[in-house]
C-alpha positions as CSV (number, residue, x, y, z in Angstrom):
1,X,0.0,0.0,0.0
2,X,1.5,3.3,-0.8
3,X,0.2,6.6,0.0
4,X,1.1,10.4,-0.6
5,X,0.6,13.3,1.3
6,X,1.7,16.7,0.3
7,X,2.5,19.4,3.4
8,X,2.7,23.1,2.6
9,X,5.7,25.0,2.8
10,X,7.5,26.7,5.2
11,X,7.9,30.6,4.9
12,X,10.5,30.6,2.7
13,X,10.3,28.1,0.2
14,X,14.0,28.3,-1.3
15,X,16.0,28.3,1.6
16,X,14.0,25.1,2.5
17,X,14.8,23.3,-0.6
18,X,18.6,24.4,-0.4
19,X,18.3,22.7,3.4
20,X,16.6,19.5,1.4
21,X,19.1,19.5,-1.0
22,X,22.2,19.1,2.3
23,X,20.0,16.3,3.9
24,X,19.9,14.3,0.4
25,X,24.0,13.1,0.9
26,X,23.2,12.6,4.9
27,X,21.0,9.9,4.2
28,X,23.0,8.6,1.3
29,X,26.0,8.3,3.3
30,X,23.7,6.8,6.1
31,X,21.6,4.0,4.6
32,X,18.6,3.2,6.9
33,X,19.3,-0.2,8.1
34,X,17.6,-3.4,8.9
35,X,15.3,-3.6,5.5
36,X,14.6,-6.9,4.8
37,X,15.3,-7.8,1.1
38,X,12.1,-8.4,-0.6
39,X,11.6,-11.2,-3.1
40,X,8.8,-11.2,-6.3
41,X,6.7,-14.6,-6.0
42,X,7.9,-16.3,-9.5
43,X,4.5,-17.1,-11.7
44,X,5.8,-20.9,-13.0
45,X,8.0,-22.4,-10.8
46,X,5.8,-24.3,-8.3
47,X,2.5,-25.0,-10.4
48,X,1.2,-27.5,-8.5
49,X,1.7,-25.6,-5.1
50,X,-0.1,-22.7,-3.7
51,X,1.8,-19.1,-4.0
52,X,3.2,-18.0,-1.1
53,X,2.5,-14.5,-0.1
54,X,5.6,-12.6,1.5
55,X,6.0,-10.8,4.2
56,X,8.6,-7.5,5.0
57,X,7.9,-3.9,5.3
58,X,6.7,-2.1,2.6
59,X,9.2,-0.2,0.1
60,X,8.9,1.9,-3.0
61,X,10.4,0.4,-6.5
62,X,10.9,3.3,-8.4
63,X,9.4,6.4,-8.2
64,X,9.0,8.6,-12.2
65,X,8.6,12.6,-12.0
66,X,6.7,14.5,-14.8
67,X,7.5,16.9,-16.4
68,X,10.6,15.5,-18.6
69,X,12.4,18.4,-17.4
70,X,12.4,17.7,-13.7
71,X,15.2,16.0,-12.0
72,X,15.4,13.7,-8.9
73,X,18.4,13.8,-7.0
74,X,20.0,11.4,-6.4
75,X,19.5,10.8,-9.8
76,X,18.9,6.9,-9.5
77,X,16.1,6.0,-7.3
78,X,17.1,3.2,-4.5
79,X,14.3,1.8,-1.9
80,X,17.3,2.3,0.7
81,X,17.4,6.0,0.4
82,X,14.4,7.7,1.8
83,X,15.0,11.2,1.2
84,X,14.6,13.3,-2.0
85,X,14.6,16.3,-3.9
86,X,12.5,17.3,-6.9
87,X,13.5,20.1,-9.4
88,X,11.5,20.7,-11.7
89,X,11.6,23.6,-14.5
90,X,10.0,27.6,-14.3
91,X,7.4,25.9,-16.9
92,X,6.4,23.0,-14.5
93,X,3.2,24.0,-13.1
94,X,1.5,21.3,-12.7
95,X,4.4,18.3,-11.3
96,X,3.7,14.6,-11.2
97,X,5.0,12.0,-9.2
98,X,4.0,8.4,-9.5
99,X,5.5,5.6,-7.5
100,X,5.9,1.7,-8.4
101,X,6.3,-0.9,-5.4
102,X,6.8,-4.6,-4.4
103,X,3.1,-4.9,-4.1
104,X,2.3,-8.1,-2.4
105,X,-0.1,-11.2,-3.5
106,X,-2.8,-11.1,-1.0
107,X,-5.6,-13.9,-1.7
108,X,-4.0,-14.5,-5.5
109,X,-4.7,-10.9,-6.4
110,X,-2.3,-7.7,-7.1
111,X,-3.1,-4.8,-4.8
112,X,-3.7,-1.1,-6.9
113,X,-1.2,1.2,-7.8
114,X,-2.1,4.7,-6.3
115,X,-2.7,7.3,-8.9
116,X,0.0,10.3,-10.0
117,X,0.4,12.6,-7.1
118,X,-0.2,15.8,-9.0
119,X,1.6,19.0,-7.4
120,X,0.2,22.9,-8.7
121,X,2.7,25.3,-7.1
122,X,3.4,28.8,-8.1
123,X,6.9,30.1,-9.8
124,X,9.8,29.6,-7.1
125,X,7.5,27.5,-4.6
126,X,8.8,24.3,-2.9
127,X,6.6,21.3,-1.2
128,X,7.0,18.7,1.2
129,X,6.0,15.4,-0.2
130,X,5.4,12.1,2.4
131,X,4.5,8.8,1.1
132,X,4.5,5.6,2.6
133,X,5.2,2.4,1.4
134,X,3.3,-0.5,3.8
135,X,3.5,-4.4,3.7
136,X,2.6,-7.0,6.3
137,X,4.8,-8.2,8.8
138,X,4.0,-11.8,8.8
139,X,2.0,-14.0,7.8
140,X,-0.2,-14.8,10.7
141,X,-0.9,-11.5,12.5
142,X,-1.8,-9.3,9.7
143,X,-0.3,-6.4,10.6
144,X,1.7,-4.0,8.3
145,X,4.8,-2.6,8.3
146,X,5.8,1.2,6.5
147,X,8.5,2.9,4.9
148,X,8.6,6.4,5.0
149,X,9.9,8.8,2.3
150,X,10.3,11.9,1.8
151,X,10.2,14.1,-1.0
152,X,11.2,18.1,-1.4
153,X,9.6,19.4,-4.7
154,X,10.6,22.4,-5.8
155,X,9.7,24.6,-9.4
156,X,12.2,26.7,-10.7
157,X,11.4,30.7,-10.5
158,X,12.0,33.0,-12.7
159,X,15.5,35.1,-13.5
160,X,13.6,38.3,-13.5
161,X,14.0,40.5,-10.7
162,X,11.5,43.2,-10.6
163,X,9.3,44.6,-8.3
164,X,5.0,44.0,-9.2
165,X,4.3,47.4,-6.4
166,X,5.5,49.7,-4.7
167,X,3.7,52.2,-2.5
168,X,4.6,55.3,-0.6
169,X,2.0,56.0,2.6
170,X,1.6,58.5,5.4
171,X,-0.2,57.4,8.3
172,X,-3.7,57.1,6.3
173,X,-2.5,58.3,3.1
174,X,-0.7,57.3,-0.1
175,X,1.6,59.8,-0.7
176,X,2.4,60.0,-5.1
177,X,4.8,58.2,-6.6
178,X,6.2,60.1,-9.7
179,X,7.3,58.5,-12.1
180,X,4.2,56.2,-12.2
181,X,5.4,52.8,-10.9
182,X,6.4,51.0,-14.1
183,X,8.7,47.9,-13.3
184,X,11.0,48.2,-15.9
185,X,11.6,51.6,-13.7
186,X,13.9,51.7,-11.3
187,X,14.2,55.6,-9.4
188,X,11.3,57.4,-8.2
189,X,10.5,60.4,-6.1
190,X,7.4,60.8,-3.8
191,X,6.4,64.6,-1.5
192,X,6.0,63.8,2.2
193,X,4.6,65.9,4.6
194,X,6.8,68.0,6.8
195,X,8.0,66.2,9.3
196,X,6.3,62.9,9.1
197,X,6.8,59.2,9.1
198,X,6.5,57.8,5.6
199,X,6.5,53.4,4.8
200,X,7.6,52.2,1.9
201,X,6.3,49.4,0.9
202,X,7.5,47.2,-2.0
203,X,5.9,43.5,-2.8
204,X,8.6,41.4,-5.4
205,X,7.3,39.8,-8.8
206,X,7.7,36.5,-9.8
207,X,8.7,34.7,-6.4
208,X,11.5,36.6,-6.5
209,X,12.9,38.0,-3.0
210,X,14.0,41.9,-1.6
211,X,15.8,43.5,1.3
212,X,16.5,47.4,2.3
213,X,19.9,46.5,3.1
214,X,21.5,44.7,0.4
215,X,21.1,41.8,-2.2
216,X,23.0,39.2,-0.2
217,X,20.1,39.0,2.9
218,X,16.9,39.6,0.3
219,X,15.1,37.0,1.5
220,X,11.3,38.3,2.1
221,X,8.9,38.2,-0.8
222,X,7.1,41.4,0.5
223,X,9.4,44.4,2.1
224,X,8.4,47.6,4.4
225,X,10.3,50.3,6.1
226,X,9.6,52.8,8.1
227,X,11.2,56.4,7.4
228,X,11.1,58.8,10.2
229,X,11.4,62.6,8.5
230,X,13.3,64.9,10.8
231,X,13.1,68.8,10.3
232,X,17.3,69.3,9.1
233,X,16.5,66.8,6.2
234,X,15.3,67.7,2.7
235,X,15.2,64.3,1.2
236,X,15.8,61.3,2.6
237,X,17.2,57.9,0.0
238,X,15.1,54.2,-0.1
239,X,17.3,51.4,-1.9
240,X,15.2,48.3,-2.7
241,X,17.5,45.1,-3.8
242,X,15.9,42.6,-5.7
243,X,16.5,38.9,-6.6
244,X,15.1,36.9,-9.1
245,X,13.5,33.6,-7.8
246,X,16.4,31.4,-9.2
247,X,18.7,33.5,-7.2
248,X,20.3,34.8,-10.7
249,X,18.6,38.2,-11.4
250,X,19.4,41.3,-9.3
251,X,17.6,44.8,-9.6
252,X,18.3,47.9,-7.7
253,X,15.4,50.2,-7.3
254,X,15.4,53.6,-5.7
255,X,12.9,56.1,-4.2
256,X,13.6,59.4,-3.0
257,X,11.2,61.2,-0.4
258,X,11.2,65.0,-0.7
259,X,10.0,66.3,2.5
260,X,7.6,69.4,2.3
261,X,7.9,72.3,3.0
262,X,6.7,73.5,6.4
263,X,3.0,74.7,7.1
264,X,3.5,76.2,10.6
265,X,3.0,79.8,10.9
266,X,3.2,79.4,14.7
267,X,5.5,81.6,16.8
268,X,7.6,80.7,19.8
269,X,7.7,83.8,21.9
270,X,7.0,87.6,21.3
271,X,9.2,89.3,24.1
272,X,10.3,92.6,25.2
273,X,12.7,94.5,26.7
274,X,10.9,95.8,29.4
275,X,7.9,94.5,31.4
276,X,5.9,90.7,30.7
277,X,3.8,90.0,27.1
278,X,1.0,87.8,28.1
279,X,-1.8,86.1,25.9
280,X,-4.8,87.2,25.9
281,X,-8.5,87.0,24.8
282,X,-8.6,83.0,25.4
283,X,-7.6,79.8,24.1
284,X,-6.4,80.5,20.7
285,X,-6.4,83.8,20.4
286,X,-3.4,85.8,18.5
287,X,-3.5,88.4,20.8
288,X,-0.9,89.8,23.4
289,X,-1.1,92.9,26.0
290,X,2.4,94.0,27.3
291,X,2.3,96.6,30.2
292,X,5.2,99.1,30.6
293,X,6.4,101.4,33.3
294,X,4.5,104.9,33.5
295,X,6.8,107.5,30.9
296,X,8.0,104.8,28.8
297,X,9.3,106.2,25.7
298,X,9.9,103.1,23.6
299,X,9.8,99.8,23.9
300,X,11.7,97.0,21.9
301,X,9.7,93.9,20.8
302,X,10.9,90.8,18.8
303,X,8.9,87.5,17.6
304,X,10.4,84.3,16.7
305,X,8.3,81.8,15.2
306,X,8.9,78.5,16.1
307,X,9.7,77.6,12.5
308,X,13.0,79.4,12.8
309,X,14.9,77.8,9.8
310,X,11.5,78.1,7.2
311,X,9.3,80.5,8.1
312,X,9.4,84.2,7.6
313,X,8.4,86.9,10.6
314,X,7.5,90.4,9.7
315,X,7.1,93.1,13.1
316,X,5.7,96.2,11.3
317,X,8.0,97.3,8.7
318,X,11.1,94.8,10.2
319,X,11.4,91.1,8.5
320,X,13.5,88.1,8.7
321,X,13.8,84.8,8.8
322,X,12.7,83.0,12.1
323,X,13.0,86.6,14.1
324,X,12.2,90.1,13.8
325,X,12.5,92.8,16.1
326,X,11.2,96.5,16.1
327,X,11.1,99.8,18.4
328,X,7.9,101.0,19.7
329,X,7.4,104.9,20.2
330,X,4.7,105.2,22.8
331,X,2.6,108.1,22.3
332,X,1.9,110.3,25.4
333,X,-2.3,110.5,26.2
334,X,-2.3,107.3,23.9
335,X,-4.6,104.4,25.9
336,X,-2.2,101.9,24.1
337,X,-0.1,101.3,20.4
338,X,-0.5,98.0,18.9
339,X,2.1,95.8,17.1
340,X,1.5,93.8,14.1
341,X,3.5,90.5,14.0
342,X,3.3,88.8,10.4
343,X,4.7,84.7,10.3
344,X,4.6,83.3,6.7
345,X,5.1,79.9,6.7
346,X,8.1,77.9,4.6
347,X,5.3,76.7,1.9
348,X,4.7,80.5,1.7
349,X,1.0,79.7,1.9
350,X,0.7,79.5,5.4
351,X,-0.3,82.7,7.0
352,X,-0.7,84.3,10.4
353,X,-1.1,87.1,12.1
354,X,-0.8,88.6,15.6
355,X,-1.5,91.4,17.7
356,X,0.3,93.1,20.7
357,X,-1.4,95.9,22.3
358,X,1.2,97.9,24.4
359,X,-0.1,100.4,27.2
360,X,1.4,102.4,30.2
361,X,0.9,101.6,33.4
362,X,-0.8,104.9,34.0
363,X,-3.2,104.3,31.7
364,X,-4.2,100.9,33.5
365,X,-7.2,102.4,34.5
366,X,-8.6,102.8,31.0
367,X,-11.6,101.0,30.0
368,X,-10.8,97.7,28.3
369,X,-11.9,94.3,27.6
370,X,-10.3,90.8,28.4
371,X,-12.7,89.0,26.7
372,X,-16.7,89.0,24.6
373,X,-18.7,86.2,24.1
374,X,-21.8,86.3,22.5
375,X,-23.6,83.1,22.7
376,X,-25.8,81.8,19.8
377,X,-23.8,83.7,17.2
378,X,-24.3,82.0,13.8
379,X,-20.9,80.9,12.8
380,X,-19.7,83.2,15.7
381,X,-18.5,86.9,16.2
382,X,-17.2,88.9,13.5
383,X,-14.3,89.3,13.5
384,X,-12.9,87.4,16.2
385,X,-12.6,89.3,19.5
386,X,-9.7,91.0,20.3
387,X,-8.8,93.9,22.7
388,X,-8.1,96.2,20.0
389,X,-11.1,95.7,18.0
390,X,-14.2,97.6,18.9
391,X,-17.1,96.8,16.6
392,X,-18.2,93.7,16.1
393,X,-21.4,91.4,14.3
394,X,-23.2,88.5,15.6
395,X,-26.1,86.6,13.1
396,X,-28.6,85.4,15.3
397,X,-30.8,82.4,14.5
398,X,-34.4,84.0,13.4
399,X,-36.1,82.0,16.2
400,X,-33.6,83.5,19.2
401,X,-35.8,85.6,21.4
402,X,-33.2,87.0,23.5
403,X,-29.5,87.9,23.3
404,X,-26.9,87.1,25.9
405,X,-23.2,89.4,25.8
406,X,-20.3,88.3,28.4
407,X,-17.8,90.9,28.4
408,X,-14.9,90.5,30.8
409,X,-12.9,93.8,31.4
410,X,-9.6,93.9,32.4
C-alpha cells in the first residue's frame, strides 16, 4: 500500500529546498538499516503448489517525475534512500510523481497502484512530499509494516528581478509616486509631509525575493520600512534590492522622499525689553497685552516663530527669517499702540497674524476688555474678539428671542 501526502511550505520556500538539497547526501551516506530484502513470488516455478504470499515492510520500487524536465536527485532511485529532492523547471506548473512498489499477493490478487500525485505550485514555490510504502509483517498477524519517504519538490522561478508594487503611505494616506510605478523603472521620487513618518512598501514579482539592506540577505517576498522625516533633512534615499526567484537576477530600485515644505505659521515667543507679554483674549487667540512702566518712551519687541529655519516673521515694517524685532514709540495720552507681527510659513501659503497691544501703566485704569462672548452667534462673532477691536457682528438664528453678551474687562 503506498500513500502520498503533500505538506505546505514553510515561509521561505527556497531556503528550505537548499536545506533539502544538504540532507539528500546525509541519508545517502547513512543507509537506513535493517530492510529486509524483498523477493517477487515467481508465476511458473511451483504450479502445482499454492503461491506464497511474503512478508517485509513495505518499500517503494521506483518512483517517475513528470514533467521531462524535472530531476530527482540522487539521480537513481534506490528503496534504501528515503529522502529526496525534486526540481523541476519555471514551466512546471503542474508536477507529477507516481510511485511503483513490491506490491504483495494477497488472496492470488495484485493490490492497486495509487494514482500520480499531482503537485500545482506557483513560480519559485517548494513542497513537502510524504509517502509511505506499507507491507505486512508476517504472515499470521496481519499487521503492516511502512517505509517512510520523503520528498522536497521544488519549481524553478523566474531570473527576472522586478518589483509588481511599490507604494509610498503616510499614516492614512498614499503619498504620489512620480514617475508612475512601471517595473521596468527603477528611481522614483514621492512629497512627504513635513516632518512625518513615511512606509515604503515594495511587494517582489515572480517569487523573487527583496531587502532594504542589500542583495545578499533579500530573503522576504514582501518588504516595508519605516522612514522617520526629521526637520534638518530635505530628502531622505530608499534602496530596494531585488532577486530573481532562481537566485540569478538582481535589480536595484530607488525612491527618493522630498520632504515638504513646512506649514506652521506658529510663533515661539513675542518678548520685550521691558515689562511681561502675556496672551490674551482665550484659548487660541493671537493676541498679546504688554504693560510698561508709566513714561516709557519706547519699547523694543521681537517675535520668533517657532519655525525658525522656514518661516518668515514680519514686526511692522522689520522682516527676517525666524526673528524680527522693532522699536515702539509710545505716544503720550495714547490708551495703548498695537504691534503687528506677520509669520509666513516655509510653503509660503501659510499665513498668520498677531496682535500686541502695548499700554502704560498709568493708563491701567482705562476702559478695556479681556474677553466678549456672545452666545448663539451664527458661525460666531465677526471678526474674532480682540482687545483692539471695537465693533463687532453677531447673526442670530431667526427663532432667538433674547440675546446674551459676556464681556470680561480687564
Amino acid at each position: 500500500r503506498v500513500s502520498a501526502q503533500a505538506r505546505h511550505p514553510p515561509s521561505d520556500p527556497w531556503r528550505r529546498s537548499t536545506i533539502a538539497e544538504s540532507a539528500v547526501g546525509a541519508m545517502a551516506a547513512f543507509p537506513v538499516l535493517g530492510l529486509l530484502p524483498l523477493l517477487l513470488p515467481l508465476a511458473g516455478l511451483c504450479p502445482a503448489e499454492a503461491v506464497p504470499v511474503p512478508t517485509g515492510p513495505g518499500v517503494i520500487k521506483d518512483t517517475k517525475v513528470s514533467p521531462p524536465g524535472c530531476k530527482l536527485a540522487p539521480e537513481t532511485f534506490v528503496p534504501d534512500n528515503q529522502f529526496y529532492v525534486v526540481e523541476c523547471p519555471q514551466m512546471a506548473s503542474t508536477i507529477s510523481l507516481s510511485f511503483s512498489s513490491v506490491f504483495y499477493l494477497v488472496d492470488g490478487a495484485q493490490r492497486a497502484l495509487p494514482d500520480p500525485l499531482q503537485l500545482h505550485l506557483a513560480e519559485g514555490e517548494a513542497r513537502d512530499v510524504t509517502v509511505q510504502a506499507c507491507g505486512r509483517s508476517d504472515h499470521d498477524s496481519g499487521t503492516e509494516t511502512c517505509t517512510t519517504y520523503e520528498f522536497d519538490v521544488h519549481r524553478g522561478g523566474s531570473s527576472q528581478a522586478s518589483l509588481a508594487e511599490l507604494l509610498v503611505t503616510c499614516g492614512m494616506m498614499d503619498a504620489e509616486v512620480t514617475p508612475a510605478f512601471d517595473a521596468a523603472v527603477t528611481d522614483y521620487e514621492a512629497s512627504v509631509p513635513f516632518e512625518t513618518t513615511a512606509t515604503v512598501a515594495a511587494e517582489v514579482a515572480k517569487g523573487g525575493f527583496a531587502s532594504f539592506t542589500s542583495f545578499a540577505v533579500a530573503e522576504h517576498h514582501r518588504v516595508e520600512e519605516e522612514i522617520v522625516m526629521t526637520p534638518e533633512e530635505t530628502s531622505h534615499i530608499v534602496d530596494i534590492y531585488v532577486v530573481s526567484a532562481d537566485r540569478q537576477g538582481q535589480t536595484k530600485y530607488s525612491v527618493v522622499l522630498r520632504q515638504q515644505a513646512s506649514t506652521d505659521a506658529g510663533l515661539e515667543a513675542i518678548r520685550s525689553n521691558v515689562g511681561h507679554v502675556k496672551a490674551v483674549g482665550g484659548e487660541g487667540s493671537n493676541e498679546f497685552m504688554l504693560t510698561v512702566p508709566a513714561g516709557t518712551k519706547e519699547v523694543a519687541v521681537s517675535a520668533t516663530a517657532r519655525d525658525r529655519k522656514g518661516a518668515t516673521v514680519r514686526v511692522e515694517d522689520a522682516s527676517g527669517p525666524g526673528y524680527a524685532s522693532t522699536v515702539v514709540t509710545m505716544h503720550e495720552g495714547a490708551p495703548y499702540e498695537l504691534v503687528h507681527v506677520n509669520v509666513r510659513a516655509a510653503d509660503h501659503l501659510s499665513v498668520a497674524e498677531y496682535v500686541l497691544v502695548v499700554r502704560s501703566q498709568n493708563m491701567v485704569a482705562t476702559a478695556m476688555l479681556a474677553s466678549l462672548v456672545v452666545p448663539g452667534c451664527v458661525d460666531g462673532m465677526k471678526p474674532p474678539f480682540r482687545v483692539s477691536e471695537h465693533h463687532y457682528r453677531c447673526a442670530m438664528d431667526q427663532l432667538a428671542e433674547e440675546v446674551e453678551v459676556k464681556p470680561t474687562t480687564m
